[in-house]
C-alpha positions in Angstrom: 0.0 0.0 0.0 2.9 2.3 0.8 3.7 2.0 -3.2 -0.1 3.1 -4.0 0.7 6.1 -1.7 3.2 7.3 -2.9 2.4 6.6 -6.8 -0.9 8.8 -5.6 1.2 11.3 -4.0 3.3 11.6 -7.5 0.6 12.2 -9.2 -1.1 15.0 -7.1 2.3 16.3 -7.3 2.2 16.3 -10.9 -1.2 18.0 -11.2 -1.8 19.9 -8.4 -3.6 19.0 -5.4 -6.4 21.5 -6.5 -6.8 20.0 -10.3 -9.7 18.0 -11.5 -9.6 14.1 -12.1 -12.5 13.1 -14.5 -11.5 9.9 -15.4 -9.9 6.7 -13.0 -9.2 3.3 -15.0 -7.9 0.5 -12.3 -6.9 -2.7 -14.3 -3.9 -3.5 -12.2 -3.7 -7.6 -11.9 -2.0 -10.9 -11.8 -2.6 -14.2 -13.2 -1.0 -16.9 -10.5 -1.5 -20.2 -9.3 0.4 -19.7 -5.9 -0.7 -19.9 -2.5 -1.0 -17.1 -0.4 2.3 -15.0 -1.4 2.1 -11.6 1.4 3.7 -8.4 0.6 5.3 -6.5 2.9 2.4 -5.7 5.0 1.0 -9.4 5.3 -1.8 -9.5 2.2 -2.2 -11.5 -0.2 -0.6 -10.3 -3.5 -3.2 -11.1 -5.9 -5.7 -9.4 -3.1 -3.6 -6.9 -2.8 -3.6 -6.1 -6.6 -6.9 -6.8 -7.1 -9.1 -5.3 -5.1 -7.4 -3.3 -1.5 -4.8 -1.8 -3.8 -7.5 -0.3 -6.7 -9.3 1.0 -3.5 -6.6 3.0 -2.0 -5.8 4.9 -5.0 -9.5 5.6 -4.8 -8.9 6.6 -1.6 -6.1 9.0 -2.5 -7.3 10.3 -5.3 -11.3 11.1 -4.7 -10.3 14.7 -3.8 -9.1 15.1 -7.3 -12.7 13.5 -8.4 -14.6 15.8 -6.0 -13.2 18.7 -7.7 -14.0 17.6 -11.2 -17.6 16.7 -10.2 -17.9 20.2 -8.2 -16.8 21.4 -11.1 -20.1 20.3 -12.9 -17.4 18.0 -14.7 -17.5 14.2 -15.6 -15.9 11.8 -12.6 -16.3 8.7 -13.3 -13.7 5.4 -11.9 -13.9 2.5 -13.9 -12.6 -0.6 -12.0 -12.2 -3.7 -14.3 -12.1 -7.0 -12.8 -15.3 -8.8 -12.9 -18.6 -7.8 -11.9 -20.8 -10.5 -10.3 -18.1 -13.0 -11.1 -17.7 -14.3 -7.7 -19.8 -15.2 -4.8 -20.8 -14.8 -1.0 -18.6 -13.2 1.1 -16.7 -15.2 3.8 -16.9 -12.3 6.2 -15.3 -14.8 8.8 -11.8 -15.3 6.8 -11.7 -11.4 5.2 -8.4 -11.5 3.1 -8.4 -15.1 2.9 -5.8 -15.8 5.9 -7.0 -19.2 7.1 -8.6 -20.8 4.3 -6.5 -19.3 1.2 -6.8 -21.1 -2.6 -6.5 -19.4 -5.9 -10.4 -19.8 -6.8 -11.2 -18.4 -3.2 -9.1 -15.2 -4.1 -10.3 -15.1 -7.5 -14.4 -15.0 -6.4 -13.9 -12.9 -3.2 -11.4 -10.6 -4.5 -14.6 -10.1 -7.7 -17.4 -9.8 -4.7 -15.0 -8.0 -3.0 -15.0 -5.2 -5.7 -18.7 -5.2 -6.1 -19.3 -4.2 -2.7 -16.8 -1.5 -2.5 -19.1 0.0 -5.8 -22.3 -0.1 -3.7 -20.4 1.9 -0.8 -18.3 4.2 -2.6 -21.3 5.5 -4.8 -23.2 5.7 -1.8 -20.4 7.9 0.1 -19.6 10.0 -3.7 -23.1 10.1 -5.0 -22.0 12.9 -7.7 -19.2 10.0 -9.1 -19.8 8.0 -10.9 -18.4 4.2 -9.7 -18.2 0.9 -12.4 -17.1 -2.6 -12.3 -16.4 -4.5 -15.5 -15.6 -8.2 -16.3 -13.8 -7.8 -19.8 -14.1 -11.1 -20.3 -11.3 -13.4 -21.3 -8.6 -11.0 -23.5 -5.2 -11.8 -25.4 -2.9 -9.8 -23.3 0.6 -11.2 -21.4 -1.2 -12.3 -17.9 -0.4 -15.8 -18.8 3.3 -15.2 -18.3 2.4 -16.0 -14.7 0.4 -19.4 -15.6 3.0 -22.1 -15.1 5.1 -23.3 -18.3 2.8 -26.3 -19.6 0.1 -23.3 -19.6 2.0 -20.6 -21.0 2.9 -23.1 -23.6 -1.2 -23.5 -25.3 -2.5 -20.5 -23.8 -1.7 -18.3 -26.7 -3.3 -20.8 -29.2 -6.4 -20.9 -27.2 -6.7 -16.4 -26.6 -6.1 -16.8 -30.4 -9.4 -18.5 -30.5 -12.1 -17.4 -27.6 -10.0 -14.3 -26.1 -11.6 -10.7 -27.4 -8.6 -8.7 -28.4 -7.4 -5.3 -27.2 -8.3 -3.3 -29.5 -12.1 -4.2 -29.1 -12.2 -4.8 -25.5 -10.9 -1.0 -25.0 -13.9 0.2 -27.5 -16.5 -1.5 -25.3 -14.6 -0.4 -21.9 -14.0 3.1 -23.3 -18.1 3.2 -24.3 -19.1 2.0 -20.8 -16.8 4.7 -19.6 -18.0 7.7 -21.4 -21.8 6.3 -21.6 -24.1 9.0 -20.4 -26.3 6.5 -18.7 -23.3 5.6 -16.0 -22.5 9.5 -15.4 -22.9 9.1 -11.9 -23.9 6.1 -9.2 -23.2 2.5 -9.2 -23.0 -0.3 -11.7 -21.9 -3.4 -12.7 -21.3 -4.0 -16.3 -20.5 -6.9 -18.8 -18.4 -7.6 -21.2 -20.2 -5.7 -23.8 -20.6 -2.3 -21.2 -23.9 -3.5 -20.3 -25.4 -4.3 -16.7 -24.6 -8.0 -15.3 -28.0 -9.7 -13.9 -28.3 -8.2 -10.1 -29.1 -12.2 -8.6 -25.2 -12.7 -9.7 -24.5 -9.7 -7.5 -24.0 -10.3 -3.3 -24.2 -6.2 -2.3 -26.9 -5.9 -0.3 -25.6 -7.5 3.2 -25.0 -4.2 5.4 -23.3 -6.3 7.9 -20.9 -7.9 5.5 -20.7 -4.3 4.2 -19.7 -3.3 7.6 -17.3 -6.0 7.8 -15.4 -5.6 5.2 -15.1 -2.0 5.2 -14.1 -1.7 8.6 -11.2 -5.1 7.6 -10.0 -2.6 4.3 -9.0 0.1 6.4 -7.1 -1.4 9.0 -5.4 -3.7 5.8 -4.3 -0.2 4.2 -3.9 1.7 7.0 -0.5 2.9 6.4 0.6 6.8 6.5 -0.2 8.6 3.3 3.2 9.9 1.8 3.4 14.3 1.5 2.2 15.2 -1.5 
């Protein structure tokens, strides 16, 4: 988390404390097969990319979003993961400590993500907050599948994987779509809304739970900007 800080920090740096942020893309991710692998601060990588890590430079950088929307300008953060791609919450292992396996990480960290919308847009109701599953797509994540993967996984993204090119024209229309300008949703591959019974928001106390675990997970001294 210290590394989201202080990329956050660069940026406001960059900008201006006082500037406007319309637009926040969070793709940041990692294809593994390991077991639980802690950084520094004792979470999971994958976790750590996936979901607390996107949330922090939220967290950092909503001032910037605040001005833009204040402004009467567009603020909009598009977070793409996968939307309604995982499943209840275990709000008794939050972070995955005790019972860790890559499928666990790979459904809560998605659930994980689909809560944080529901909150955040509820906190920043003049920003607009989205969570996208792309899909599969031909990019390099599977240099991190092991070798007898890596090996057929091209031929096969060759085949069923959307490329680039078209997945950004579908994530750049959900991102500039009038329909999303502000509030919370959870879109498809194609920029459209995922069905809500795939969704597990609406527990408050799971809610509660796992806002309360984030911020003592991040909790680390924000670096001068």
């Amino acid at each position: 988390m210290k590394n989201v800080i202080q990329t956050a920090a660069e940026v406001k740096h960059r900008i201006g404390s006082e500037a406007k942020l319309n637009y926040l893309v969070l793709s940041q991710g990692i294809l593994t097969f390991n077991g639980f692998d802690p950084t520094s601060e004792g979470i999971d990588k994958k976790l750590a990319l996936h979901f607390y890590g996107r949330w922090k430079f939220v967290d950092e950088l909503v001032p910037l979003l605040d001005n833009a929307s204040n402004a009467g300008e567009e603020a909009r953060v598009l977070n793409i993961l996968g939307a309604g791609k995982g499943g209840p919450v275990d709000a008794s292992d939050l972070g995955l400590k005790n019972n860790y396996s890559v499928i666990a990480a790979a459904k809560q960290g998605c659930t994980y993500n689909d809560i944080f919308v529901a909150e955040y847009s509820s906190r920043h109701p003049n920003i607009s907050f989205m969570h996208l599953a792309p899909g599969w797509i031909n990019t390099p994540i599977v240099r991190g599948l092991p070798w007898y993967l890596r090996t057929f996984a091209p031929a096969f993204a060759l085949i069923g994987a959307r490329s680039v090119s078209s997945c950004g024209e579908y994530l750049t229309w959900a991102l500039l779509n009038p329909e999303y300008k502000t509030g919370g949703y959870w879109l498809g591959p194609n920029g459209d809304p995922v069905d809500e019974a795939t969704l597990h928001v609406n527990d408050d106390e799971v809610r509660k739970k796992l806002v309360e675990h984030y911020k003592k997970e991040v909790s680390v001294e924000s670096a001068e900007a």
